[in-house]
N, C-alpha and C positions, 0 to 999 in steps of 0.2 A: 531481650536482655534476660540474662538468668534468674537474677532474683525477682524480676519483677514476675516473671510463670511459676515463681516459688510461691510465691507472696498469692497469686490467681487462684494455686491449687490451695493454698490455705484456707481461701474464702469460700470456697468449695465447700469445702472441709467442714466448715461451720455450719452453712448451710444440713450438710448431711446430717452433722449432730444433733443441731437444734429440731431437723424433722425429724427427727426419732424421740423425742422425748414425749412423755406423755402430755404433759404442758402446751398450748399454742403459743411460739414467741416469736412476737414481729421484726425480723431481719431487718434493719435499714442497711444495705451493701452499699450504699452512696456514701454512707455517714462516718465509713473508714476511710474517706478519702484524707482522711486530716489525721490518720498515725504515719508518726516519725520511721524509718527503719530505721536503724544502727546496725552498720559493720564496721565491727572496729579491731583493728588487731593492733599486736607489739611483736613484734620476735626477736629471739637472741642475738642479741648484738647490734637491733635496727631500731631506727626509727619510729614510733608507734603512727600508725595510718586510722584517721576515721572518716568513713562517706555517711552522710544523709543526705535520704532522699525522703519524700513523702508518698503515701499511694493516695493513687488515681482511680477514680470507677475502673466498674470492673469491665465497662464496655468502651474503656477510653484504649486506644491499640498503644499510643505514644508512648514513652517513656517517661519513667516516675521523677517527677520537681527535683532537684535538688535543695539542701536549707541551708542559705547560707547566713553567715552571722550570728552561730551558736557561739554561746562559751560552754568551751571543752577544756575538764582540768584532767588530770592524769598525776595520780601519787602513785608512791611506790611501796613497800614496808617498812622502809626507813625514814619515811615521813620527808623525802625529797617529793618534788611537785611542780609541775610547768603545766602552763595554758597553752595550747595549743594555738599553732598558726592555719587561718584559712590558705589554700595556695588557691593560685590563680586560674585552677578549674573551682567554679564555684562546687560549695559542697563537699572540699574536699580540706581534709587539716591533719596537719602532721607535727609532732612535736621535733625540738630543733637542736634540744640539747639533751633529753632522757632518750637511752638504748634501753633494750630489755636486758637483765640478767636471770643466771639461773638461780631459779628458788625465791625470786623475787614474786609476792603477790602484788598485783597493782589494782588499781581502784580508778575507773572511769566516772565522770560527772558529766551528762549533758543536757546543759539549761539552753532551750529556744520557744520560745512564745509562752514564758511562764509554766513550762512544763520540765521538772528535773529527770533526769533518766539514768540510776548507778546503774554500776557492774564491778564483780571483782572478779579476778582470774591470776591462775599463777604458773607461770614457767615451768616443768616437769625439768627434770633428770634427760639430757639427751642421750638417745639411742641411738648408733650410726649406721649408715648404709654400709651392707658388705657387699653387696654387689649390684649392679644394672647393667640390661641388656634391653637392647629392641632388637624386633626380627619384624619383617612382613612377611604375613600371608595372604594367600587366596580367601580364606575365611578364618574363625578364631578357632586356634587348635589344628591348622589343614594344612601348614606349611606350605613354603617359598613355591613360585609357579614353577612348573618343567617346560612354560611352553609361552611364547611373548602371545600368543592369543588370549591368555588366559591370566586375570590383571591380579596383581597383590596389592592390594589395596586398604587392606588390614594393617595396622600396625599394633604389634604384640609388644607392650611396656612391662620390666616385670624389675624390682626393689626387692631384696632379698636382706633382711638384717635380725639381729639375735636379740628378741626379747632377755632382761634382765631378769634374773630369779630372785623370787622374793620381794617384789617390786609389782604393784599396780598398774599396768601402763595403756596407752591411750593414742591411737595413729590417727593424721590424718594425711589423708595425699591431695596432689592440686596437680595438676597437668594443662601445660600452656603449648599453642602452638603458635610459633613469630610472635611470642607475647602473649597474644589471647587467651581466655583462659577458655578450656574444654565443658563440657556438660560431662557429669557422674560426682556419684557421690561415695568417697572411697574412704571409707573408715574403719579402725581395726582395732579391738580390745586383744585382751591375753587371758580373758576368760580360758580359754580350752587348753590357751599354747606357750600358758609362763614359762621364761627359761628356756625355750625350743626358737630354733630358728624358725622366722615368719616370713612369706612373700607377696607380696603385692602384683596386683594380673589388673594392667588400664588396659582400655582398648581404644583406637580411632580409628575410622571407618573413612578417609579422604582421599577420594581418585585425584583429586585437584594436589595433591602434596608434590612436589618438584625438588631436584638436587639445590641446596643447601639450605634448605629449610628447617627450622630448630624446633625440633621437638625437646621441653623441659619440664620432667616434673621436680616438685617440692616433697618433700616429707616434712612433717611436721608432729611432734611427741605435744601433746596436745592434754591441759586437765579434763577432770571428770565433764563438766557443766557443760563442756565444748564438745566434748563427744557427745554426751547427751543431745544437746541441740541438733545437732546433724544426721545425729540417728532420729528422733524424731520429726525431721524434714521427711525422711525415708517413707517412716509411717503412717505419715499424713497423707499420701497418693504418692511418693517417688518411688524407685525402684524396687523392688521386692519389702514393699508395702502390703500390711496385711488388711484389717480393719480399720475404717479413719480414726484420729487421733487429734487433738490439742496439739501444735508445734511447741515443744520446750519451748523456752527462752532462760539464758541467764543476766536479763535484764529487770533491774526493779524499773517499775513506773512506765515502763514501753515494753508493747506487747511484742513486735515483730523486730528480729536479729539478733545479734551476739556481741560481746565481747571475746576476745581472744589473744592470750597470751602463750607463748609457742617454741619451741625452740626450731629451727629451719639449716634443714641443708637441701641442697640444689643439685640435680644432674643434668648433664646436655647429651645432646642425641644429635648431629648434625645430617639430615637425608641425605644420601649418595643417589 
């Protein structure tokens, strides 16, 4: 499960920290088996989704508890507000009459076993996709085979869309195959490239992929606090990670995941 090797390398992470300090401090690793995560999103125009799970030791291989029978409230800036429904995968709650809109800040509340856990997040300004392409190669960057011995087995995803000028803004991407969601963490400021058109490069690596198989990624224009968090997943041991780091959080009162409000559009890729 992904988040749960997120959550691994976090504890890692700690470890590394606290051995570096000059101080001796006694790690109990068992003793986080009892923090909540929180993933919870809203996106434009949907439903807001929340999962918890809880973690497990760190030599437990299973998958992380789910928690069910939180209450979860969800306001918005205009002081509208609904409790969320548990659905019928335990751990799993969706609101049933609040969409997200744009420019709306919302406010998460989650009370389970006498512990409250906020979060605020807000909608950004959507950016649209100008274009998508997939191609396969033999390798990334090596172009389409010449020769049926020799397998393309690469698939080259590439979102191409025109940062706003004068305007802060915030990417995140998600890549799903037949639903699933991918491993990588893809995320894009306008530090360097305000107002310039920007593109996005996923990659998947699946000999096993077959004719009409759906490859789908998400874009999502995404606030500050959310990119922060995912860039500090990065930092923490994920991919072009430098020295360990503390994973953000924009959750008060719970140390592990996010809230996330988002705006969302979708592209499909059908295998030939």
């Amino acid at each position: 499960m992904i988040f749960k090797h997120i959550y691994f390398t976090f504890f890692l992470t700690l470890i590394l920290i606290f051995a570096s300090c000059t101080e001796i401090i006694d790690v109990d690793i068992n003793s986080m088996q009892n923090q909540i995560v929180v993933e919870a999103n809203i996106g434009l125009n949907e439903q807001a989704s929340v999962r918890l799970s809880r973690t497990v030791k760190i030599d437990n291989a299973g998958d992380m508890p789910r928690v069910s029978a939180a209450k979860i409230k969800l306001t918005d800036s205009d002081n509208n507000s609904e409790i969320l429904t548990e659905t019928t995968l335990a751990g799993n709650y969706i609101s049933l009459n609040m969409k997200g809109k744009a420019k709306q800040t919302y406010k998460i509340e989650v009370i389970s076993d006498n512990n409250t856990i906020t979060s605020l997040s807000t909608i950004p300004n959507k950016v649209p996709i100008d274009s998508f392409t997939v191609s396969r190669s033999i390798y990334p960057g090596g172009g389409p085979s010449v020769s049926p011995s020799v397998p393309a087995d690469f698939f080259e995803i590439k979102l191409k869309f025109t940062d706003p000028v004068n305007e802060k803004n915030y990417y995140h991407m998600l890549l799903y195959v037949n639903g699933l969601p991918q491993t990588g963490n893809y995320i894009y400021d306008d530090r360097l490239t305000n107002g310039n058109q920007m593109e996005s490069l996923m990659l998947i690596y699946n000999p096993l992929m077959k004719a009409g198989d759906i490859i789908q990624v998400e874009m999502r224009c995404v606030d500050k606090s959310v990119y922060d968090y995912f860039s500090s997943l990065r930092s923490a041991g994920g991919p072009g990670g430098s020295s360990p780091t503390n994973p953000y959080t924009n959750l008060k009162g719970g140390l592990l995941g996010y809230f996330s409000a988002h705006t969302v559009e979708r592209k499909e890729f059908v295998v030939k």
